[in-house]
C-alpha positions in Angstrom: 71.2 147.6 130.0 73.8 148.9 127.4 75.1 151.9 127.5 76.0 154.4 124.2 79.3 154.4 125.7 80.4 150.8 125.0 82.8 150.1 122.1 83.4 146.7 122.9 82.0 143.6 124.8 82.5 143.6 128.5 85.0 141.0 129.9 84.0 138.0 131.4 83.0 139.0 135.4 82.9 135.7 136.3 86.0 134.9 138.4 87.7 131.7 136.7 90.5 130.5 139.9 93.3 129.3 138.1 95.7 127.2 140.0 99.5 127.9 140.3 101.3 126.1 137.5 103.3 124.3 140.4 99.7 123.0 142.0 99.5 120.7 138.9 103.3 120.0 137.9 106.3 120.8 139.9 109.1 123.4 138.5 110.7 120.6 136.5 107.3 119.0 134.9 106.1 122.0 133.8 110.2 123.2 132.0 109.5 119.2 130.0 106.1 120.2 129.4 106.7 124.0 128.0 109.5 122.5 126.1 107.1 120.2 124.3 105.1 123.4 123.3 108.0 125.3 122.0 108.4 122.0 119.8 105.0 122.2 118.5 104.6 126.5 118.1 108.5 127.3 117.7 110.2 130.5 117.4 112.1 131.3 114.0 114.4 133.8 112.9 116.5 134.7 110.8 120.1 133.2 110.7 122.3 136.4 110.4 125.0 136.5 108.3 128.0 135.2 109.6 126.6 133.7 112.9 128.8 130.7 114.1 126.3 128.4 113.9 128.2 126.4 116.7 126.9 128.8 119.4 123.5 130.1 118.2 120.6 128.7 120.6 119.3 125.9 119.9 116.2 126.5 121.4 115.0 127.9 118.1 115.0 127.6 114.4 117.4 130.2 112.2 116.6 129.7 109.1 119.0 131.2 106.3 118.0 135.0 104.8 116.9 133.2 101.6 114.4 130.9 104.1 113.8 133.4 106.3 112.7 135.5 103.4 110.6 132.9 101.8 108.6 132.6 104.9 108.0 136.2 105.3 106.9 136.8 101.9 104.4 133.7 102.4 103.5 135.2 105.7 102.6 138.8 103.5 100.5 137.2 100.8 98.9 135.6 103.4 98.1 138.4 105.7 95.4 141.0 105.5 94.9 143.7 102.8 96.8 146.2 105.6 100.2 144.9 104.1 101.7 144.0 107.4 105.1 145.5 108.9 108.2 143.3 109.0 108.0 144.0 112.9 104.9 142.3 112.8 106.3 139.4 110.2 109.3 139.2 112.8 106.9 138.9 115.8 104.6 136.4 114.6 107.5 134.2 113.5 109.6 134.3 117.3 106.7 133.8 119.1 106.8 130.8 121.4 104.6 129.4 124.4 107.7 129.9 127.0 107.6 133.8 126.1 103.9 134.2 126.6 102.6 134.2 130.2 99.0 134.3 128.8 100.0 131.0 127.1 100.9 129.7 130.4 97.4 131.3 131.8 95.6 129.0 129.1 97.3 125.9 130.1 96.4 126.0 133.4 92.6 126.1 133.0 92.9 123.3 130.5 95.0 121.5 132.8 93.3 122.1 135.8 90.1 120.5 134.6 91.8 117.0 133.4 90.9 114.3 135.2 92.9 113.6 138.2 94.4 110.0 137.2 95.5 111.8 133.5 96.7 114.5 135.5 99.2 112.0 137.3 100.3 109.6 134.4 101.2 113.1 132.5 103.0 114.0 135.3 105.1 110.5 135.4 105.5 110.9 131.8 106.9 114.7 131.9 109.3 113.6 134.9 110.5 110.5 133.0 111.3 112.6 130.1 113.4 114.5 132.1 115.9 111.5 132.4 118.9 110.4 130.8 117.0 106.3 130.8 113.5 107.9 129.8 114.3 109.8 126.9 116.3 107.5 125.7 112.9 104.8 125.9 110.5 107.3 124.6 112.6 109.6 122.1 115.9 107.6 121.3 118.2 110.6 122.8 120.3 109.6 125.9 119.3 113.3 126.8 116.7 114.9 128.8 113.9 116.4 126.6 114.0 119.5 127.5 118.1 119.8 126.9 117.6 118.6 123.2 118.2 121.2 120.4 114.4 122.3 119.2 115.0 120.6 115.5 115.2 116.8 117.5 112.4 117.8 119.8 110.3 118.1 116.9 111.1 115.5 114.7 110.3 113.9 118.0 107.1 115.0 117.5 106.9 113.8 114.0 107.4 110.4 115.5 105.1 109.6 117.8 102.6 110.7 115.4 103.4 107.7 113.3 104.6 105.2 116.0 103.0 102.2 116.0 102.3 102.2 119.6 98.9 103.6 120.7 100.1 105.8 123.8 102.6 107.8 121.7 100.8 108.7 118.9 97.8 109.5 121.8 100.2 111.9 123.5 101.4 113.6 119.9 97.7 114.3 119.0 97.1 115.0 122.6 100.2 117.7 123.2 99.6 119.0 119.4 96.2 120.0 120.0 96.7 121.8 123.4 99.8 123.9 122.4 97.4 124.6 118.7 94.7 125.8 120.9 96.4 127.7 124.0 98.7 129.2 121.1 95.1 130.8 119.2 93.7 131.8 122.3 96.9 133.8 123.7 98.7 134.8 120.8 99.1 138.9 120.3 101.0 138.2 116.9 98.5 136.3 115.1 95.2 138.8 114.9 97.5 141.9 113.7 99.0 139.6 111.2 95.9 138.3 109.7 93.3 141.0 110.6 91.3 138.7 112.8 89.0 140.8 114.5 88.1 140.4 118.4 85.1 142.0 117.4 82.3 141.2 114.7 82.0 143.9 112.1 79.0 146.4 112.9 79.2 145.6 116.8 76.8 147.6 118.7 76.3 147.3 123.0 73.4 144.6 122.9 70.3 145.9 124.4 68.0 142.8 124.0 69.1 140.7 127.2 66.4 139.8 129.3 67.5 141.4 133.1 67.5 137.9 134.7 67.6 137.6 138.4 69.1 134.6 140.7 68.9 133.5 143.5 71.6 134.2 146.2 72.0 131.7 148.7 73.6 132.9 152.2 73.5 131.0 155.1 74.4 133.9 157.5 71.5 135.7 156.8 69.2 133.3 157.8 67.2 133.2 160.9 65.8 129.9 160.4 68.8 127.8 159.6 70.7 125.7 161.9 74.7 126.0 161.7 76.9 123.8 159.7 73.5 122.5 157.9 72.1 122.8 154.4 70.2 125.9 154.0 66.6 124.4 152.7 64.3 125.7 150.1 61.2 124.8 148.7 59.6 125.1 145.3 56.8 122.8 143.5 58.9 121.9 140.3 63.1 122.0 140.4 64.5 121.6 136.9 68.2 120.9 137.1 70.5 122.8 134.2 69.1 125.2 131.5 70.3 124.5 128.2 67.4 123.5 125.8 65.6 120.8 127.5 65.6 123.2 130.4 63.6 126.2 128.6 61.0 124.3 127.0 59.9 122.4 130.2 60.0 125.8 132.1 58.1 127.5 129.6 55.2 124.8 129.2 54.8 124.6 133.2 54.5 128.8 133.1 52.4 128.7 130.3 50.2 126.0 131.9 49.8 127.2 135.6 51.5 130.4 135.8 52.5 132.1 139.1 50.2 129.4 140.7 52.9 126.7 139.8 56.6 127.5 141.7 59.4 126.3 139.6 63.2 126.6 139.8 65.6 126.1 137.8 69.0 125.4 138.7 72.4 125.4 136.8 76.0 125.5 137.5 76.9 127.4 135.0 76.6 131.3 134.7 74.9 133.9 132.9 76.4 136.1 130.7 73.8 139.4 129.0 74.1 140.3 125.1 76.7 142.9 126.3 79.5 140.6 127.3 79.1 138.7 123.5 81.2 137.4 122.1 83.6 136.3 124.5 87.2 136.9 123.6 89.6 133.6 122.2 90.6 133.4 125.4 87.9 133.9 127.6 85.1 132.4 125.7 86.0 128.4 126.3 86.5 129.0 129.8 83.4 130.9 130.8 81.1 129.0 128.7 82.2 125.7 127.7 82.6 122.1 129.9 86.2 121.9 131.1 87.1 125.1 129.3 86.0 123.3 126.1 88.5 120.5 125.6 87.1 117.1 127.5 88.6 113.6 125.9 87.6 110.3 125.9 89.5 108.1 127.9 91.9 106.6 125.1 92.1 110.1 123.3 90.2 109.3 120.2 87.5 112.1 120.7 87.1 115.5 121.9 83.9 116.9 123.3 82.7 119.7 123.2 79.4 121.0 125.4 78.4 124.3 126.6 78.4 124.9 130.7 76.5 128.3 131.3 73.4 129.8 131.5 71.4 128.4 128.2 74.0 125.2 128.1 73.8 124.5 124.1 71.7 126.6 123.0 74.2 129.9 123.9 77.3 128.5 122.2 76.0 126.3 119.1 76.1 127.9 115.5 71.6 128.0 115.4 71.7 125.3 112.8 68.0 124.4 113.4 66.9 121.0 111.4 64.3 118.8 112.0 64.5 114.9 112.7 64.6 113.2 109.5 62.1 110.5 108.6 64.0 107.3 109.0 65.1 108.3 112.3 61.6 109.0 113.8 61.0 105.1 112.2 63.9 103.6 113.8 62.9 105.1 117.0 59.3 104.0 116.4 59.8 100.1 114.9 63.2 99.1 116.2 62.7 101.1 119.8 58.8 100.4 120.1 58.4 104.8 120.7 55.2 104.9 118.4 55.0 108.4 119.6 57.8 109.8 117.3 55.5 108.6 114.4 52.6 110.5 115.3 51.2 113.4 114.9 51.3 114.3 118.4 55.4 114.4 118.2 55.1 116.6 114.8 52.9 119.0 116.3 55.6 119.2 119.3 58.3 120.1 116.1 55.6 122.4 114.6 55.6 124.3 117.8 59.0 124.8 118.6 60.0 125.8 115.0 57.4 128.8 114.9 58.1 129.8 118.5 62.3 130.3 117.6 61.0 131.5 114.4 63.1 128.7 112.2 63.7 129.8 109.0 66.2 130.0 105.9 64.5 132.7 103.8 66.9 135.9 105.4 70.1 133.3 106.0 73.1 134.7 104.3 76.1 132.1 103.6 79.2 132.7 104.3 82.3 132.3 101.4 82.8 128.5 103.2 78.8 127.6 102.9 78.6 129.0 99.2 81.9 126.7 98.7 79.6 124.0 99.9 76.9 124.4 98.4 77.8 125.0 95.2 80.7 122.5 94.6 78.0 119.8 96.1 75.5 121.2 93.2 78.4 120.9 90.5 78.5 117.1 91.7 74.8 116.7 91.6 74.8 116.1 95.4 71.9 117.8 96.7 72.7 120.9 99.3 70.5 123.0 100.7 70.6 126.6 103.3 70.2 125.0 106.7 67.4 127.3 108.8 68.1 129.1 111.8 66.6 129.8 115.0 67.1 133.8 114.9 63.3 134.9 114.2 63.5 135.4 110.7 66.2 137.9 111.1 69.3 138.7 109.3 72.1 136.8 111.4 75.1 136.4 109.9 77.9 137.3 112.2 79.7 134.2 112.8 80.4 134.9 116.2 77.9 132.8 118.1 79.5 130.2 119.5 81.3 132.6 121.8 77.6 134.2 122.9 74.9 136.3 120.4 75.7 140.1 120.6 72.6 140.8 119.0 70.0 138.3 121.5 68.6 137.4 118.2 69.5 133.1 118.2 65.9 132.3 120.2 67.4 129.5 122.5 66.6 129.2 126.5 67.9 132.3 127.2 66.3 134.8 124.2 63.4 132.2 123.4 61.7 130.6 126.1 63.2 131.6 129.7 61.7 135.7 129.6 58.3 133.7 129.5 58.8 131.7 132.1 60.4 134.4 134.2 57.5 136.8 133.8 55.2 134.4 135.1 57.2 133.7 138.0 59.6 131.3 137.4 63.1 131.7 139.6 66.3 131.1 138.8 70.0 130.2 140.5 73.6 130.0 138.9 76.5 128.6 140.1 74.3 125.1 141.9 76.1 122.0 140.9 73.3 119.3 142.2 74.7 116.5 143.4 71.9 113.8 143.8 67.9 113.8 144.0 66.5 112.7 147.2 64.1 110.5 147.2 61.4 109.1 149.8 60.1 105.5 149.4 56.4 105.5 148.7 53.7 103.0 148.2 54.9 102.0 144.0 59.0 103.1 144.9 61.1 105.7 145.5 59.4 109.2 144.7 61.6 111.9 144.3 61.5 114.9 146.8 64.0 117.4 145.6 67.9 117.7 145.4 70.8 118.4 147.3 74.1 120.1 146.0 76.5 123.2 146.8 75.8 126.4 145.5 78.8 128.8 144.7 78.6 133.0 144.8 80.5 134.8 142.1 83.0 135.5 145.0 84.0 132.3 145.6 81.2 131.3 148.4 80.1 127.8 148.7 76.8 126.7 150.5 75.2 123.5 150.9 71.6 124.0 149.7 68.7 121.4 149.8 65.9 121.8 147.6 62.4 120.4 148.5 60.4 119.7 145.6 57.4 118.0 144.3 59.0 117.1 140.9 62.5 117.3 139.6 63.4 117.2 135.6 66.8 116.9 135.3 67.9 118.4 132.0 71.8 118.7 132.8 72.6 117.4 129.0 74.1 114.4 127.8 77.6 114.6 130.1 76.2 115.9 133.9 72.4 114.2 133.7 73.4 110.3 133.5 76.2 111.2 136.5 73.1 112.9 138.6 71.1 110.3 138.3 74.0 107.4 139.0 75.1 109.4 142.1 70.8 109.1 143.7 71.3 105.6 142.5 70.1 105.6 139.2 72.3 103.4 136.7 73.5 102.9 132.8 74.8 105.9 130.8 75.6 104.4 126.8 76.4 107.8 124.8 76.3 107.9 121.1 78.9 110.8 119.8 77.4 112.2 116.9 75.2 115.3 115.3 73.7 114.2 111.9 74.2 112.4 108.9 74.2 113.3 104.7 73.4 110.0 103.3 71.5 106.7 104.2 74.7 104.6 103.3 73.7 101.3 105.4 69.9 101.6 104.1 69.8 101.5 107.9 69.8 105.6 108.6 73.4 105.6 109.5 76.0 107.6 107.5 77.6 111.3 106.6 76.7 114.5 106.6 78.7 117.6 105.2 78.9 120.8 107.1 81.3 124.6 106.9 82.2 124.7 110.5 82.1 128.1 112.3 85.4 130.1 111.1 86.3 131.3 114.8 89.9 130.8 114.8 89.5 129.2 117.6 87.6 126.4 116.4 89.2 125.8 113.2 92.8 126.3 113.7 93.2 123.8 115.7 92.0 121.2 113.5 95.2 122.2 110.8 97.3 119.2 110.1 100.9 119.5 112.2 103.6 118.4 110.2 106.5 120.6 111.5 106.5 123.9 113.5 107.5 126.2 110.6 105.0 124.8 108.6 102.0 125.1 110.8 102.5 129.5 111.5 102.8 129.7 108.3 99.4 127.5 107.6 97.5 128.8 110.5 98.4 132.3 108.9 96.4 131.6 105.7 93.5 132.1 108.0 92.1 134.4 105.8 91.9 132.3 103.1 91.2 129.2 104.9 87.5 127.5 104.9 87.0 124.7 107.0 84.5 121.9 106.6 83.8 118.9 108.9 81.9 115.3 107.9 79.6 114.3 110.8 78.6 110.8 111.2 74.9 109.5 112.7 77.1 106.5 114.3 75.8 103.1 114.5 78.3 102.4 117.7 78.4 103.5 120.8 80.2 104.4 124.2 79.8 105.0 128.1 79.5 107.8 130.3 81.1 107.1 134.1 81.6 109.4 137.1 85.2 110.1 137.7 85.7 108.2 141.5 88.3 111.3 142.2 86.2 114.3 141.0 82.8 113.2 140.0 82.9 114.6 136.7 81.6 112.6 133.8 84.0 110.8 132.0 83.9 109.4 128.9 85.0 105.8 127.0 84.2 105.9 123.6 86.8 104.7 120.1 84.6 105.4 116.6 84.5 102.1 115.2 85.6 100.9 112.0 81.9 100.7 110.9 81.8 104.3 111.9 85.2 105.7 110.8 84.0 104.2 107.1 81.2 106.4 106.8 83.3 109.4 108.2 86.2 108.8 105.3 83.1 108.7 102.8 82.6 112.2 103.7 86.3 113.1 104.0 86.5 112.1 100.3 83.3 113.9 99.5 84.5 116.7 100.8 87.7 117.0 98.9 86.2 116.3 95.7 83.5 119.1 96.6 86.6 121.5 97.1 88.9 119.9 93.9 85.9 120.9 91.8 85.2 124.3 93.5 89.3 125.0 92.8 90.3 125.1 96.4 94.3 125.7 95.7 95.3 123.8 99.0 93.3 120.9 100.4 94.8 119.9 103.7 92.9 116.8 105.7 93.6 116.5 108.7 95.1 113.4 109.2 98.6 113.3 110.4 101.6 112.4 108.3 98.9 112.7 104.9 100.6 115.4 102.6 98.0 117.9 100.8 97.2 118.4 97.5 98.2 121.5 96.3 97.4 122.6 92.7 100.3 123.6 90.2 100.1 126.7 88.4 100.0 125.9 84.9 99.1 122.5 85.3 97.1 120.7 82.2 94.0 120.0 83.6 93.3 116.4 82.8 96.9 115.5 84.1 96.0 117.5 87.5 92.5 115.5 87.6 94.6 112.2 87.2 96.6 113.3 90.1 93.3 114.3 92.1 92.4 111.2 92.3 95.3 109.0 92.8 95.4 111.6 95.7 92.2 111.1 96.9 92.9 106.8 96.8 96.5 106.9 98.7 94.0 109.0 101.5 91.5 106.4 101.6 94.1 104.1 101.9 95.6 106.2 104.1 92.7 105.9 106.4 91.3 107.5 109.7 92.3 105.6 112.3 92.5 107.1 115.9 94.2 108.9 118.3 95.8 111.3 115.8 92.9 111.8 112.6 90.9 114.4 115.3 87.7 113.0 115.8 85.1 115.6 117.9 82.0 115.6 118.9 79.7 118.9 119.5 76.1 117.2 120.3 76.0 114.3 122.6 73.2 112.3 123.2 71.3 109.1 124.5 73.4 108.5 127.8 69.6 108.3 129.6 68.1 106.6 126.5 64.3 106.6 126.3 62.9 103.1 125.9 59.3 100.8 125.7 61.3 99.0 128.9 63.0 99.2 132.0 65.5 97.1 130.8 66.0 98.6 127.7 66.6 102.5 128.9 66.4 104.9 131.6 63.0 106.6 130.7 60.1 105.9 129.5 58.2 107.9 126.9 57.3 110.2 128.8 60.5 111.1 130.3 59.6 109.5 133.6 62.8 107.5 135.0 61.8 104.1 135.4 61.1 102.5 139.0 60.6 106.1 140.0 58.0 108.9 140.9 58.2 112.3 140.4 61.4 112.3 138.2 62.0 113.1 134.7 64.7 113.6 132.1 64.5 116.3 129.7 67.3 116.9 127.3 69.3 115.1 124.5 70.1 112.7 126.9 67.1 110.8 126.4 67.0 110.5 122.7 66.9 106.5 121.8 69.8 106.6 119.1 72.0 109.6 117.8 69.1 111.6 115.9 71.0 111.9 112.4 70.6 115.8 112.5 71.9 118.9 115.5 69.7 117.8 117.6 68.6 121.3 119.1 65.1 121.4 117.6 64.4 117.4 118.2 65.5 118.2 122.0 63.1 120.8 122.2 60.6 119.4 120.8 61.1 115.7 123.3 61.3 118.3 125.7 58.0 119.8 124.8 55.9 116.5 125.2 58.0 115.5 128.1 56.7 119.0 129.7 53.0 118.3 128.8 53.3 115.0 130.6 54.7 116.4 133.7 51.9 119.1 133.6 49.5 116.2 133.0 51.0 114.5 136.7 50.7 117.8 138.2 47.3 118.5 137.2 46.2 114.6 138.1 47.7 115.5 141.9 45.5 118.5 142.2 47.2 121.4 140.6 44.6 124.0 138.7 46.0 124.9 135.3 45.8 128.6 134.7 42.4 129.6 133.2 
């Protein structure tokens, strides 16, 4: 529990082992590589006067005083209201990634979790740019990158995000992003200079965690054990992960048999209590996200995002809580033969889950960047509306979420439904990353008996641990459950990259939808257009005055999910199609005419090499509408087209599609994998197309019936349901 001495959240105490930089890249890889991010987050100062501009380095920009002080006086409107100190100007201005060890620290957990074959080509490509031959090929200088004064380096930069071959424009979006992102997370300068707190306003030491308990799994204090063997365990039900899926199946099977019924549930990630929220900028991707929240697709076109702790999604999303919208639940009845999702049975499932997190938009109070919204899309006549949140009716407004609920209030697995389940005896383990379900072959196939995988202490112990069970749900999410089920022999994995959609624009459910994304520097900075290094600090420092808003598709196209033959991770192939990118520039366009008419000064896409609009002072306003939209044609024209416009995706889904046939899906309504016994999948995974909506409440609710069914088998094999 909390204690009144607290003044801030607890750091992280899970261990995160870093490897030396020299594991991934040798000495000279990683000079190329932190040469690249001085290009991209470059130190300026001033140009003092007289300096023989002959022998100043060349390693940063000096601007003239009359520059210099431009920038500085841009940087102090900018700022907060404390009126910041030239010092801090100064400082915020000559930072670079080369100066910053913690910027080094970053890199390495992002790095370390790329795939192994990336890992390699980008370590051919650093080395080649280190030759006279390569950097002539790939940058037109006869010298090494890392030699070249820091104004070629980045207008090297500014061409490869317009090349006109795919790999370089790939590996501008690619190095852009990761020197935007380790520079938010590690930067001292930037929170002084714009009054970013580290800490919401009004924190308090969170007292509402449940005490959660795991399981500890150590081989030398067992007397039963044979050496160098899986320790084995046995439990009834063994639900793999714990993200939303997880917590509704484990609370219907406690609410069902209680005690009677043992059921564990394992996941890889760890638990964090109320008191360690929210994470800091730097800590908070690592210890709660997949791959220290950056994973791509295999050409680069898309970034995912998915939560890898205790809770999975529903810790780190924003507790946007909608229900599936009525021309989804049809497709998913008439085109995928589910006549569940048109009945009542499946409502009643939503019906449930809504009142139990206590959905609701009644207390919800918007933020500057969702009034913007809403009232701009009202001034349009587009209809907008307060989405509800799963916080029990309370007052949540903090912003802070996605790096962990200070207050316990967002009633996911770990708030919502796991304290039930625990009180009636269901168990828990953290840090198990299951490998496969075993199965035994029975009379109608293979019936699954339990899993195998390795359990790891928070002290760096691994164990091999086997799991006997009667049933396994595997609820891993959309990334980890279609690799589980490929390695026990399981196969397919199609994934459709989307969260929800505005408008019906094919008449076939598929389109946009407008949403404020969550102002956490971390998650919005990134997303700033990079047009020179100079330009970006003094963008990213408008922070304050900054609202970012994203267009989400409901994508009619879709891609693949594969285990990585090195690692075993789940990779990911997926380009958004032209169909797809259409409906995305629709809402790109919305979007800036929501802003034009709420008189947004700036309004940056971001697309690279696309210039903003920026209003002029004094401008006659039909002459500045004129110029709005001949704006807003040259960027449809302009187009979207990957690697470099930043397409992400925050809700996966449908990589162990449900379907009326084997051949048509992994599970059947019910959840129950096909040519199997005993196995089920219960999370987005299963969902027949992208659900048009966050898909939190719809998983819960899938989860919900998939849960009754399994208590239904249960029951059928002789289990007494509590009275």
């Amino acid at each position: 529990m909390a204690t009144t001495t607290e003044t801030a959240p607890l750091s992280a105490p899970v261990h995160v082992e870093l490897p030396d930089a020299l594991d991934i890249f040798n000495e000279t890889q990683w000079k190329v590589l932190m040469a690249l991010m001085d290009a991209v987050i470059p130190a300026i100062r001033i140009q003092e006067s007289g300096e023989n501009t002959k022998g100043q380095d060349t390693s940063i920009i000096h601007l003239p005083s009359s520059e210099y002080s431009d920038a500085a006086v841009q940087l102090r409107n900018a700022a907060s209201p404390g009126n910041p100190t030239p010092e801090t100007l100064e400082a915020y201005l000559a930072e670079r990634p080369s100066d910053n060890p913690a910027f080094a620290q970053v890199l390495k957990c992002v790095l370390s979790n790329v795939p192994p074959n990336k890992q390699r080509e980008l370590r051919i490509l650093l080395s080649i740019l280190n030759t006279r031959p390569g950097s002539l090929i790939l940058t037109s200088h006869a010298t090494p990158f890392p030699s070249l004064p820091l104004q070629d380096r980045m207008k090297i930069l500014q061409n490869w995000s317009t090349s006109s071959l795919w790999s370089l424009r790939t590996l501008f979006k690619s190095m852009s992003t990761l020197a935007k992102l380790a520079h938010i997370r590690s930067s001292t300068a930037f929170p002084l200079l714009t009054g970013f707190p580290a800490v919401p306003s009004g924190w308090t030491a969170g007292t509402t965690s449940y005490p959660y308990e795991f399981l500890q799994f150590h081989p030398t204090t067992s007397t039963t054990n044979p050496p160098n063997q899986p320790l084995e365990i046995t439990t009834d039900v063994a639900i793999l992960g714990s993200g939303c899926g997880a917590g509704v199946v484990a609370n219907r099977l406690a609410r069902e048999f209680g005690p009677s019924l043992q059921v564990l549930v394992l996941e890889k990630g760890r638990h964090l209590d109320a008191r360690h929220f929210p994470l800091s900028q730097a800590g908070g991707l690592a210890s709660l996200f997949e791959a220290g929240g950056v994973v791509e697709s295999d050409d680069g076109s898309v970034t995912v995002t998915a939560g890898s702790c205790f809770g999975g999604g529903g810790t780190v999303n924003w507790s946007a809580s909608l229900m599936p919208q009525g021309f989804v639940r049809e497709e998913w009845v008439r085109e995928r033969g589910l006549g569940f999702f048109g009945g009542e049975e499946f409502q009643g499932c939503l019906d449930g889950v809504w009142e139990k997190m206590g959905c609701s938009g009644e207390r919800v109070r918007p933020n500057h960047a969702n009034r913007v919204l809403v009232e701009g899309a009202e001034r349009l006549g587009y209809q907008a509306k307060v989405v509800p949140q799963n916080v029990g009716g309370t007052e949540h407004y903090c912003g802070y979420c996605t790096l962990g609920c200070w207050k316990g209030e967002k009633k996911g697995p770990v708030n919502g439904w796991f304290p039930e389940a625990a009180k009636q005896g269901v168990k828990f383990v953290e840090g198990m990353q299951v490998e496969r379900v075993i199965f035994e072959e029975g009379k109608k196939g293979k019936v699954a008996k339990g899993v195998k995988g390795v359990w790891t202490s928070r002290e760096g112990e691994k164990v091999q641990v086997v799991v006997k069970a009667k049933k396994v749900v595997v609820s891993c999410g959309t990334l980890w459950s279609p690799v589980v089920l490929m390695n026990s022999g399981i196969k397919d994995g199609s994934l459709t990259s989307v969260v929800g959609s505005f408008e019906n624009l094919d008449s076939k459910g598929h389109g946009v939808k407008l949403e404020a994304m969550s102002h956490d520097a971390l998650f919005c900075l990134p997303f700033l257009p990079w047009a020179s290094g100079l330009e970006y600090k003094l963008l990213s420092a408008k922070y304050r005055h900054l609202n970012t808003f994203i267009a989400i598709c409901r994508d009619r196209d879709t891609g693949s999910i594969y285990r990585d033959p090195t690692t075993g991770r789940p990779r990911i192939t997926y380009t958004p199609s032209d169909f797809d990118r259409a409906h995305n520039m629709r809402g790109v366009l919305e979007l800036c005419r929501i802003l034009y008419g709420h008189s947004a000064r700036e309004i940056h896409p971001s697309i690279a090499d696309f210039a903003p609009f920026i209003r002029k002072e004094g401008a006659d306003a039909e002459a500045e509408k004129k110029e709005f939209e001949a704006w807003l044609a040259k960027l449809k024209a302009h187009g979207n087209k990957p690697p470099v416009s930043p397409f992400a995706s925050a809700h996966q889904m449908g990589t162990c599609r449900m379907s009326a046939k084997p051949k048509e899906g992994v599970v059947d309504s019910r959840g129950r994998v096909w040519g199997t016994q005993g196995l089920y999948v219960a999370d987005a995974s299963v969902f027949p197309s992208a659900s048009g909506v966050n898909p939190m409440v719809t998983t819960m609710a899938i989860a919900d019936w998939i849960g009754k069914g399994v208590c239904e088998d249960l029951r059928g094999e002789g289990f007494a349901a509590r009275l």
